[in-house]
Every structure is written in C-alpha cells, then in structure tokens.
Chimera marker file (.cmm) of the C-alpha trace (Angstrom):
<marker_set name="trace">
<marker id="1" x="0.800" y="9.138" z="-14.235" r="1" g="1" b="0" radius="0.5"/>
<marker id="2" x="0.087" y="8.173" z="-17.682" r="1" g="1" b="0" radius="0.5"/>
<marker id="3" x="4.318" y="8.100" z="-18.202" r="1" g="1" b="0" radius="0.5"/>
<marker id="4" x="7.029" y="7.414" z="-16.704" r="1" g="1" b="0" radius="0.5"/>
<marker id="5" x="10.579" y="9.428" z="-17.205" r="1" g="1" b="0" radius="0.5"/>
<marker id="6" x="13.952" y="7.239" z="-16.507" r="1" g="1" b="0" radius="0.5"/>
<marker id="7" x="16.433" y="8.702" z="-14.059" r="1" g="1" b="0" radius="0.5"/>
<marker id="8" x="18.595" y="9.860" z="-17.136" r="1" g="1" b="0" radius="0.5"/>
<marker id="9" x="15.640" y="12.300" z="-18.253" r="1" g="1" b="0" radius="0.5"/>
<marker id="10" x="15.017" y="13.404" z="-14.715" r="1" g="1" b="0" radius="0.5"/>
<marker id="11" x="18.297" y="14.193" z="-14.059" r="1" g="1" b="0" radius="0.5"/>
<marker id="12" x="18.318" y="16.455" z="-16.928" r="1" g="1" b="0" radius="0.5"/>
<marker id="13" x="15.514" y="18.489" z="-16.595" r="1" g="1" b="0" radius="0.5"/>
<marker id="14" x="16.953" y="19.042" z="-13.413" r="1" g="1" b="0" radius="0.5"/>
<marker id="15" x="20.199" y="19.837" z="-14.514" r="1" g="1" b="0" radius="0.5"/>
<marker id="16" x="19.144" y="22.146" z="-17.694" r="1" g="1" b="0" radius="0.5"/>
<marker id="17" x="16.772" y="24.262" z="-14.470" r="1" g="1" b="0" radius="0.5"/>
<marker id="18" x="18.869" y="24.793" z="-12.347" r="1" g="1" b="0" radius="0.5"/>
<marker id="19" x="22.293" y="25.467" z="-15.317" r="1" g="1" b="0" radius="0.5"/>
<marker id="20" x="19.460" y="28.224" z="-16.756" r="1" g="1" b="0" radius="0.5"/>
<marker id="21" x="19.384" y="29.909" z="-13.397" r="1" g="1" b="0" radius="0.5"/>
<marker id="22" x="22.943" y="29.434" z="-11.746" r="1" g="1" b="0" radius="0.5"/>
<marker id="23" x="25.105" y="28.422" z="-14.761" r="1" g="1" b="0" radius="0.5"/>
<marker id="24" x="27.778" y="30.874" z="-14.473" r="1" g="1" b="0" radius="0.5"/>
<marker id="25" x="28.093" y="30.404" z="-11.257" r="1" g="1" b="0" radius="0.5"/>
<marker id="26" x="28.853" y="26.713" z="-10.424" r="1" g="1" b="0" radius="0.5"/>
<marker id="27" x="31.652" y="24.584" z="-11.844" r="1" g="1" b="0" radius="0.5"/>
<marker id="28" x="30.579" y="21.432" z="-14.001" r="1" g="1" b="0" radius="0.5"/>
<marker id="29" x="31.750" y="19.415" z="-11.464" r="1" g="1" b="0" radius="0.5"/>
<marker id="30" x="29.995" y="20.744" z="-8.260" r="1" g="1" b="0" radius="0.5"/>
<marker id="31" x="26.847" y="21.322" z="-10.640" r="1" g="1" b="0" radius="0.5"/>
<marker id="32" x="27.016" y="17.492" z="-11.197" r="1" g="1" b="0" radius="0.5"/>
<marker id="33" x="27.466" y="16.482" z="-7.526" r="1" g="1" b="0" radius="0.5"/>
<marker id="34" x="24.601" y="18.842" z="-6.770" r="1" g="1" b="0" radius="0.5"/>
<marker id="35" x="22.603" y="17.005" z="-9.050" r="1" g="1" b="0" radius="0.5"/>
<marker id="36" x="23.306" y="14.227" z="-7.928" r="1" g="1" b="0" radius="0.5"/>
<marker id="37" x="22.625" y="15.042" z="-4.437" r="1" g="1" b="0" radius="0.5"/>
<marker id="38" x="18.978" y="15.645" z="-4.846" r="1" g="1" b="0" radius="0.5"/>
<marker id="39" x="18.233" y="12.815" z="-7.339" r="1" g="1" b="0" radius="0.5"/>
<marker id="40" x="19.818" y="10.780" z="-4.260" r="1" g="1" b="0" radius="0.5"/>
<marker id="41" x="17.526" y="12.593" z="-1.977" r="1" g="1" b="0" radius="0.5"/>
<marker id="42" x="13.983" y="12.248" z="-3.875" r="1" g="1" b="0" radius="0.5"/>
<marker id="43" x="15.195" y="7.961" z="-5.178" r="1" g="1" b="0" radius="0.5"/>
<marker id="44" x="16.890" y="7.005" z="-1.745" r="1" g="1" b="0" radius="0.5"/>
<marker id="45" x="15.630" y="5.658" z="1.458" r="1" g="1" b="0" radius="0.5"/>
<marker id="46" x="17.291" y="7.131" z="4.410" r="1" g="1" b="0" radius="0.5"/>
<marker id="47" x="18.451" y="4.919" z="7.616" r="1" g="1" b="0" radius="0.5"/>
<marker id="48" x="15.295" y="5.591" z="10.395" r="1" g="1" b="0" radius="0.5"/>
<marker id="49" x="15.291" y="6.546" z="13.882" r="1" g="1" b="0" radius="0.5"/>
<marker id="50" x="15.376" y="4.131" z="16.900" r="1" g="1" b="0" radius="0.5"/>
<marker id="51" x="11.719" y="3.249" z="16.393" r="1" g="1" b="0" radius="0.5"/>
<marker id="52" x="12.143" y="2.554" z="12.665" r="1" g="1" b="0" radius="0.5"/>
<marker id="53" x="13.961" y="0.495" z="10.027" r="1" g="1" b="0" radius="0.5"/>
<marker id="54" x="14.323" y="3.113" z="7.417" r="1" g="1" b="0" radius="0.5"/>
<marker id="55" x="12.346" y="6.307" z="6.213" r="1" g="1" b="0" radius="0.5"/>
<marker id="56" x="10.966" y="5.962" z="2.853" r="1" g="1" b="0" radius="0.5"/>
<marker id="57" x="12.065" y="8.528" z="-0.352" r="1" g="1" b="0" radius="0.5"/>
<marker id="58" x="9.870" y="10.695" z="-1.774" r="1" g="1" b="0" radius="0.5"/>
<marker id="59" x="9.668" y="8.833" z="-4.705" r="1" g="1" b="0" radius="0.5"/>
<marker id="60" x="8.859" y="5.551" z="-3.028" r="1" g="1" b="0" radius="0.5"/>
<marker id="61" x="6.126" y="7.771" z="-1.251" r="1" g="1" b="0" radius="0.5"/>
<marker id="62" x="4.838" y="8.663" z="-4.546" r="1" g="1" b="0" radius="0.5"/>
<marker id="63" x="4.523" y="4.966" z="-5.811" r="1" g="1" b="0" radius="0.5"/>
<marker id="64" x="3.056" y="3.838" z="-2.641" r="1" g="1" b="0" radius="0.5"/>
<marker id="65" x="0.292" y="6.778" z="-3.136" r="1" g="1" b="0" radius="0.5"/>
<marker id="66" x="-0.044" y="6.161" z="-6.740" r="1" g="1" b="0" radius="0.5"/>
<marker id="67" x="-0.783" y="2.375" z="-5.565" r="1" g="1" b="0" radius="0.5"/>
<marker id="68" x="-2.998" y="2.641" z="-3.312" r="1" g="1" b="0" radius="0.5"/>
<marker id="69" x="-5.371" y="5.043" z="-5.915" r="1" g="1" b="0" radius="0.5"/>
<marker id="70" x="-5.259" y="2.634" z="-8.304" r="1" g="1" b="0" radius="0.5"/>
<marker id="71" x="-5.946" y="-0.072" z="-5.793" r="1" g="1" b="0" radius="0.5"/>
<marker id="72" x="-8.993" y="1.981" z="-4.290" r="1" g="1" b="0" radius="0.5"/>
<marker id="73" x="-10.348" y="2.443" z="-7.852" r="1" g="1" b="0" radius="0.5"/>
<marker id="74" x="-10.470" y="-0.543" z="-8.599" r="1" g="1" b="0" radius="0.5"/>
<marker id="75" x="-12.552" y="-1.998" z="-5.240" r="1" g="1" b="0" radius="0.5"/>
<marker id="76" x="-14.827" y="0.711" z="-5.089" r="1" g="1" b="0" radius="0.5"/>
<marker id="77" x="-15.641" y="0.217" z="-8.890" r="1" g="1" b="0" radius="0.5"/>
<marker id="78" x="-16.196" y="-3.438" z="-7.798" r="1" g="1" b="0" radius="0.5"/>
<marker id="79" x="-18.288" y="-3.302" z="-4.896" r="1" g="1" b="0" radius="0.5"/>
<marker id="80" x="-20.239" y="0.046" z="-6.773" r="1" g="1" b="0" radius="0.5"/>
<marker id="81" x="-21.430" y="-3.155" z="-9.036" r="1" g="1" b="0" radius="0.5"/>
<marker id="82" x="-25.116" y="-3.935" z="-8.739" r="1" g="1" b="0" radius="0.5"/>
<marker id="83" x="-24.307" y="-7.162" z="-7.569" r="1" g="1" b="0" radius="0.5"/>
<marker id="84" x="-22.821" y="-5.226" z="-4.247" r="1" g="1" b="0" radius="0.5"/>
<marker id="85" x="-25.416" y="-3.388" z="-3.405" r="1" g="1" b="0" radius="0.5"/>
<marker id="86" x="-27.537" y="-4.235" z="-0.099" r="1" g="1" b="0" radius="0.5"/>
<marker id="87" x="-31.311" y="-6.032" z="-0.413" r="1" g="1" b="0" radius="0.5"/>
<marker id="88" x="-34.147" y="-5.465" z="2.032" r="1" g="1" b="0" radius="0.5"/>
<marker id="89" x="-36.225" y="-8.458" z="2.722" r="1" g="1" b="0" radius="0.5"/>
<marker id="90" x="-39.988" y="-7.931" z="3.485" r="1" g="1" b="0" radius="0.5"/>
<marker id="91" x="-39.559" y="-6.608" z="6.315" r="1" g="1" b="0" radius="0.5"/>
<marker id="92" x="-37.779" y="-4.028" z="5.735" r="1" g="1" b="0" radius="0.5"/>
<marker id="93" x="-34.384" y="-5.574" z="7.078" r="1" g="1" b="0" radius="0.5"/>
<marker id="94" x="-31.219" y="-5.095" z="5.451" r="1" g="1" b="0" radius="0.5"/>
<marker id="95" x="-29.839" y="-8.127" z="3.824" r="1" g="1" b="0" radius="0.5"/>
<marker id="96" x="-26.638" y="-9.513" z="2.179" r="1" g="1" b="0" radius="0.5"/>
<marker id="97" x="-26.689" y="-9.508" z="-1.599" r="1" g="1" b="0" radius="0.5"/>
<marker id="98" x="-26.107" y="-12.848" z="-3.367" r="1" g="1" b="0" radius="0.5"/>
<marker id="99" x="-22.900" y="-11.608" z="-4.213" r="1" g="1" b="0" radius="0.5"/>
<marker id="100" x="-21.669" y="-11.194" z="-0.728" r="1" g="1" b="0" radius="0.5"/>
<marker id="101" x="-23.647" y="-13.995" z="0.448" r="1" g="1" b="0" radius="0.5"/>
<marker id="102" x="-21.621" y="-16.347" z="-2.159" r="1" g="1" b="0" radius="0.5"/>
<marker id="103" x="-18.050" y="-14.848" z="-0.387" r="1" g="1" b="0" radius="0.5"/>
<marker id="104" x="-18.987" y="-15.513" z="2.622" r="1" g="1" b="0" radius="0.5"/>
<marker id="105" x="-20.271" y="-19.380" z="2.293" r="1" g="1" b="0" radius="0.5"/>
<marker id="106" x="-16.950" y="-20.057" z="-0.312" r="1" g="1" b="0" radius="0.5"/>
<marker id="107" x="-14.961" y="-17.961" z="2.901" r="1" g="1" b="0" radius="0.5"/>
<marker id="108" x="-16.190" y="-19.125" z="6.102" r="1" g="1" b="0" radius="0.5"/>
<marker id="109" x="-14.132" y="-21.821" z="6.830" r="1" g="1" b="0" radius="0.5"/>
<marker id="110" x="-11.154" y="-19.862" z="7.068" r="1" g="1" b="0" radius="0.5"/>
<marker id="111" x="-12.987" y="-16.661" z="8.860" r="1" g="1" b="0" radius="0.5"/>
<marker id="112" x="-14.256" y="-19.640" z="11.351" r="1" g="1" b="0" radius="0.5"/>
<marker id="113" x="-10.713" y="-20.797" z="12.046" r="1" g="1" b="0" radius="0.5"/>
<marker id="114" x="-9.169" y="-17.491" z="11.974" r="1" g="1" b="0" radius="0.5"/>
<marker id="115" x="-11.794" y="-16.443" z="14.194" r="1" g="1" b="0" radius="0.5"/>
<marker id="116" x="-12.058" y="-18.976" z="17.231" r="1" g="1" b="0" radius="0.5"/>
<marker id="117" x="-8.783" y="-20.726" z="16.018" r="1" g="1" b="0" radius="0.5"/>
<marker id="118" x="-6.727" y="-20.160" z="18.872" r="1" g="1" b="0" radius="0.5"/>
<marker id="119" x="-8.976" y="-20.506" z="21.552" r="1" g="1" b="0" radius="0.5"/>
<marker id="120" x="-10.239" y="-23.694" z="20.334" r="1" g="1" b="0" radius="0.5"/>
<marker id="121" x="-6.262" y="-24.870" z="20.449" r="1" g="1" b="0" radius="0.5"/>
<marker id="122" x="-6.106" y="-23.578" z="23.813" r="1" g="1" b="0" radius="0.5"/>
<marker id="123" x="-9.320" y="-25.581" z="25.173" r="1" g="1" b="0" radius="0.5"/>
<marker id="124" x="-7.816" y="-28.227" z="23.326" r="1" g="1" b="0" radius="0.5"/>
<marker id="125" x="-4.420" y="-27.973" z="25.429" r="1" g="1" b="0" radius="0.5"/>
<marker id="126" x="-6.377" y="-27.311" z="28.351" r="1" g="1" b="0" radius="0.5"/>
<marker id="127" x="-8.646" y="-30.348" z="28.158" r="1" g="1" b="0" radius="0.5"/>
<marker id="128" x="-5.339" y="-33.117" z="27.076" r="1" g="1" b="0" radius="0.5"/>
<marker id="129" x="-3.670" y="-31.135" z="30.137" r="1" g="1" b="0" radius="0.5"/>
<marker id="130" x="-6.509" y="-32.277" z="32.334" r="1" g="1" b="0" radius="0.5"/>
<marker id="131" x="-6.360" y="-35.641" z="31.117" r="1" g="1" b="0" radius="0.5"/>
<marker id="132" x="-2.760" y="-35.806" z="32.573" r="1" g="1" b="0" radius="0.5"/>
<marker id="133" x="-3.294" y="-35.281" z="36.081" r="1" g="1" b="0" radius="0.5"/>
<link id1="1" id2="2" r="1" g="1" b="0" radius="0.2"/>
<link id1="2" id2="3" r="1" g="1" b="0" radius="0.2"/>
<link id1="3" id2="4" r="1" g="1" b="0" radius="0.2"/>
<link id1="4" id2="5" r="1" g="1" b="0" radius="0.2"/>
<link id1="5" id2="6" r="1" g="1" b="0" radius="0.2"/>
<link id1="6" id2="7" r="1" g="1" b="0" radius="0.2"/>
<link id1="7" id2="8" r="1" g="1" b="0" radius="0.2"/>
<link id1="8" id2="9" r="1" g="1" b="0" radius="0.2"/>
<link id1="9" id2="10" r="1" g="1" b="0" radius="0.2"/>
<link id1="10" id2="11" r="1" g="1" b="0" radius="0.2"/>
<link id1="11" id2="12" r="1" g="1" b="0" radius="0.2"/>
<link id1="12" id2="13" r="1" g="1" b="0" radius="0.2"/>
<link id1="13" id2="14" r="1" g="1" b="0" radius="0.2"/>
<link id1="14" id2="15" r="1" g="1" b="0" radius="0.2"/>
<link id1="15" id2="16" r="1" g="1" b="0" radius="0.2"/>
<link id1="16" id2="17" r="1" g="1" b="0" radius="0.2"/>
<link id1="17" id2="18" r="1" g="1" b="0" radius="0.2"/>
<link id1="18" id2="19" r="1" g="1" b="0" radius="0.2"/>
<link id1="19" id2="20" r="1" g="1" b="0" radius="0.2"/>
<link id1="20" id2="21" r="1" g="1" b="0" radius="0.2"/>
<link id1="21" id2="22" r="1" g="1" b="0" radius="0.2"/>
<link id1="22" id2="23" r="1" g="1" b="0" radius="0.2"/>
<link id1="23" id2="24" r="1" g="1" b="0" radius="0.2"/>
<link id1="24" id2="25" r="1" g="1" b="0" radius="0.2"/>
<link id1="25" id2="26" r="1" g="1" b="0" radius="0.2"/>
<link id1="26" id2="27" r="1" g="1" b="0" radius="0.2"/>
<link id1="27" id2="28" r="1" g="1" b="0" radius="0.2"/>
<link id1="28" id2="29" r="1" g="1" b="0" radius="0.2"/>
<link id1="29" id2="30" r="1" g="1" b="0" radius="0.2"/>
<link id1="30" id2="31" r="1" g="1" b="0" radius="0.2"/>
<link id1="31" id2="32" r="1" g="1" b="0" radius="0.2"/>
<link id1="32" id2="33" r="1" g="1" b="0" radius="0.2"/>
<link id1="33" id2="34" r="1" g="1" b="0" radius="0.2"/>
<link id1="34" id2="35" r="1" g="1" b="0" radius="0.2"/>
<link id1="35" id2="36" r="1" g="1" b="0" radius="0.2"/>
<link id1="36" id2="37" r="1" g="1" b="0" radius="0.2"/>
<link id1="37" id2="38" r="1" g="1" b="0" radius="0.2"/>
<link id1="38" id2="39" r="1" g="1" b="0" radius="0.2"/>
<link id1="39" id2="40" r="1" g="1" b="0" radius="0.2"/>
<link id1="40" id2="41" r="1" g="1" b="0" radius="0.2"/>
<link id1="41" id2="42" r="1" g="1" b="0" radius="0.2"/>
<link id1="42" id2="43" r="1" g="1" b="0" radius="0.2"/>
<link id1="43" id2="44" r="1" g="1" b="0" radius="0.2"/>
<link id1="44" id2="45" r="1" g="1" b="0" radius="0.2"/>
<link id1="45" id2="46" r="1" g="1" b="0" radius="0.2"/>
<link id1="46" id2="47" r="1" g="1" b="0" radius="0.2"/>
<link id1="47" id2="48" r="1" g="1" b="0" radius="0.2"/>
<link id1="48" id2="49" r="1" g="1" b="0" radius="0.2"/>
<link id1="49" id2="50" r="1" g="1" b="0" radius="0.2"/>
<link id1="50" id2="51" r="1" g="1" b="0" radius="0.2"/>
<link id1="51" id2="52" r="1" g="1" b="0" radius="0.2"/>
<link id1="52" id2="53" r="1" g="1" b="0" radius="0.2"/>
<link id1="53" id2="54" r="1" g="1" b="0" radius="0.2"/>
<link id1="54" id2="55" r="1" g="1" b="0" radius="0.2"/>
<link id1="55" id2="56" r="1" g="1" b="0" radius="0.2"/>
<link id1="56" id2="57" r="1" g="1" b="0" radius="0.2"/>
<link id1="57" id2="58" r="1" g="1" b="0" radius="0.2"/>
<link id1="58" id2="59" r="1" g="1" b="0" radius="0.2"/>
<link id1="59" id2="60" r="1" g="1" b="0" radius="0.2"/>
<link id1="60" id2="61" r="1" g="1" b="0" radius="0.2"/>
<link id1="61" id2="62" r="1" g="1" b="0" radius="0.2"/>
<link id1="62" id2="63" r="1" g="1" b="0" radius="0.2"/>
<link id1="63" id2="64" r="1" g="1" b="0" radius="0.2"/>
<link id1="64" id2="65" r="1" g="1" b="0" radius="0.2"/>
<link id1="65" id2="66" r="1" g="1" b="0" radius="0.2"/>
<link id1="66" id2="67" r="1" g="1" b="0" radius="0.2"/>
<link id1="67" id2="68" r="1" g="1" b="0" radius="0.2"/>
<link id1="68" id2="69" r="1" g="1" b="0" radius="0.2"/>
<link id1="69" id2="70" r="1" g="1" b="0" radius="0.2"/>
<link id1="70" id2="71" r="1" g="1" b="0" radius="0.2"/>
<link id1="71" id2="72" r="1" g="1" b="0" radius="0.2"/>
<link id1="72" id2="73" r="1" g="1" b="0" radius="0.2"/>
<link id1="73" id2="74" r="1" g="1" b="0" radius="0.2"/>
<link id1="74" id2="75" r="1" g="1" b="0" radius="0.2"/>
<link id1="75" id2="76" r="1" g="1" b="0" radius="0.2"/>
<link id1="76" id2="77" r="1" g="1" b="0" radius="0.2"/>
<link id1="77" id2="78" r="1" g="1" b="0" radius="0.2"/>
<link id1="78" id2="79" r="1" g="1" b="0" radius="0.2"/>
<link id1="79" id2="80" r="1" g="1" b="0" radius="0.2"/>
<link id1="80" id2="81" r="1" g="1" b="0" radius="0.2"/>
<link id1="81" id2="82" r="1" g="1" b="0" radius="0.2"/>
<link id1="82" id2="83" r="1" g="1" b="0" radius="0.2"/>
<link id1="83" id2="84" r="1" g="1" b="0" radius="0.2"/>
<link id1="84" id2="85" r="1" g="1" b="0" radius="0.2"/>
<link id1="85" id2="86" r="1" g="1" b="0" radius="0.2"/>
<link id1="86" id2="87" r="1" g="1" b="0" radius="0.2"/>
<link id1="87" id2="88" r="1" g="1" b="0" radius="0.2"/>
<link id1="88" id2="89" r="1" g="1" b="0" radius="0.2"/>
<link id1="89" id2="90" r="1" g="1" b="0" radius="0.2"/>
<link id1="90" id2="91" r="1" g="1" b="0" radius="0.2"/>
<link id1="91" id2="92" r="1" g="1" b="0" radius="0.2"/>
<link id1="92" id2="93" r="1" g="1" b="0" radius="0.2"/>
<link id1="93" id2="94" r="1" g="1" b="0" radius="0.2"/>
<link id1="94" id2="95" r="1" g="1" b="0" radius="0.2"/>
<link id1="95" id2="96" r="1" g="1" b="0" radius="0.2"/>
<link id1="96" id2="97" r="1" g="1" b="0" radius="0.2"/>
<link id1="97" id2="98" r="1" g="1" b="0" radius="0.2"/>
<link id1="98" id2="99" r="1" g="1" b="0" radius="0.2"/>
<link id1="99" id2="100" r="1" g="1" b="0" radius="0.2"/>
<link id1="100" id2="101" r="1" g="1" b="0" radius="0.2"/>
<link id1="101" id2="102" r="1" g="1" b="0" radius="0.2"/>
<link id1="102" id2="103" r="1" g="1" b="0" radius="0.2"/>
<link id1="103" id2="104" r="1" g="1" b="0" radius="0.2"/>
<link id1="104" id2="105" r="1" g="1" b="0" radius="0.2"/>
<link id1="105" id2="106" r="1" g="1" b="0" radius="0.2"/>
<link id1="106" id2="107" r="1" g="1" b="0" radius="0.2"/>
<link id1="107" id2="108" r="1" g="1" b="0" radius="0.2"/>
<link id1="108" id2="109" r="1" g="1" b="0" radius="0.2"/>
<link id1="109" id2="110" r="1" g="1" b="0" radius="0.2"/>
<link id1="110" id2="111" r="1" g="1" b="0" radius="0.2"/>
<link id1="111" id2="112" r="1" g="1" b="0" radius="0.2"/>
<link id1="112" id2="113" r="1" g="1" b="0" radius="0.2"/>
<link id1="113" id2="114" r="1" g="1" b="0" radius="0.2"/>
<link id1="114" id2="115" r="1" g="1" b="0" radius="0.2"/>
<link id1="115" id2="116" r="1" g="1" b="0" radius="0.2"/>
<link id1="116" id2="117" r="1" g="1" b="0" radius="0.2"/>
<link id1="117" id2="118" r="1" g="1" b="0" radius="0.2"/>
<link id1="118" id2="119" r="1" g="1" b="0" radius="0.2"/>
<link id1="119" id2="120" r="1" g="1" b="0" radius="0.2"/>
<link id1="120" id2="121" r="1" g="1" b="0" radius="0.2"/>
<link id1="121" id2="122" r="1" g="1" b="0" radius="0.2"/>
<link id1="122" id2="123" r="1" g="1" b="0" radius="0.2"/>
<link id1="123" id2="124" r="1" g="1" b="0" radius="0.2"/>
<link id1="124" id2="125" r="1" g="1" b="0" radius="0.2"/>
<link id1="125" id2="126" r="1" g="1" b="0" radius="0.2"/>
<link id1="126" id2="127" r="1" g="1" b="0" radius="0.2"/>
<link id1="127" id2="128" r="1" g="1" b="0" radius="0.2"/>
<link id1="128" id2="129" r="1" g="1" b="0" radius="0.2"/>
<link id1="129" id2="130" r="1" g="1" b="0" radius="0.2"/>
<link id1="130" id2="131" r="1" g="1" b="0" radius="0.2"/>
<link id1="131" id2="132" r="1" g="1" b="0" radius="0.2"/>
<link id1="132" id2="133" r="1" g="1" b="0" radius="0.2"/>
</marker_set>
C-alpha cells in the first residue's frame, strides 16, 4: 500500500458507487446512514463471543496483515545476508556462522535464566525449606 486514503475519501468513493447505481432510489438521508453503516462495519471492532474480548475489523485485519509482510521482509532479507548463512567445519558438520555465534554469546545470559530460571528458584526454595526443619 504505497497510499493511504482518509476516511473522508473512502467514504466517498463509496458513496458516489453506490449513488451511480441506486441514486433514485434512496433518500439522502438513508443513503448517508447506509454509508455510514458499512464504513462502521469495515473501521469498527465488534464486542466478541464468550471466549473473546472483541473481534477485530476488517480494516484492523488489513493493517495487522500489511504488518506482518513488512515485518517478514525485513527478517528474511536479514538473515538471507551472507553473514546468516550456515558454515561446515572440516568435517563436514554444520556450524553456526559468526554472526549467529556473536547473538548467542551477547544473548545467553538471558536464554540461561529464561531457560532454567524457575527451576533453579524452586531448588532454591526447596533447599532454604530444608534448612528449616
């Protein structure tokens, strides 16, 4: 989407479609509230079931989509980079680039606690528990 329209344009576009096809037909008034029914419809979220909080509009459906392209794009033109790209030692193994190799040593203390975090606190608890008896 290399543009985007404001509601006022949308609404319209809409409104000189459907006037072409039905103008003689419908009052101003009900052609308005029409109108403005379905620009409600596609901008709107809509109260959700039991199971959840609301349903999503079409048009925050499209911006989601449109997002997560973009988003896509752009990792998969990063990790495309050379830099990415797997090395085989000498014997024929598989091994991490530098690139990933460098994420990993600047990110391993937080995959380490995110990893065993918990159950280190819990043997932790479990040992100052035992000290109590």
């Amino acid at each position: 989407m290399s543009e985007i329209a404001t509601m006022s344009t949308i609404q319209q576009k809409v409104s000189e479609k459907i006037k072409s096809q039905f103008l003689e037909l419908i009052p101003d008034e009900a052609f308005a509230q029409m109108v403005e029914k379905e620009l409600k419809a596609f901008t709107e979220d809509k109260p959700g079931d039991r199971w959840t909080n609301t349903r999503k509009s079409p048009l925050s459906d499209m911006i989601e989509l449109e997002i997560k392209n973009q988003f896509q794009a752009k990792v998969r033109s990063i990790l495309s980079q050379p830099e990415f790209q797997a090395k085989w030692d000498n014997h024929n193994r598989v091994v991490a680039s530098d690139a990933v190799t460098d994420l990993l040593k600047k990110s391993a203390p937080d995959i380490l606690a995110l990893m065993i975090g918990t159950i280190s606190q819990q043997i932790v608890e479990n040992f100052r528990n035992s000290l109590h008896v």
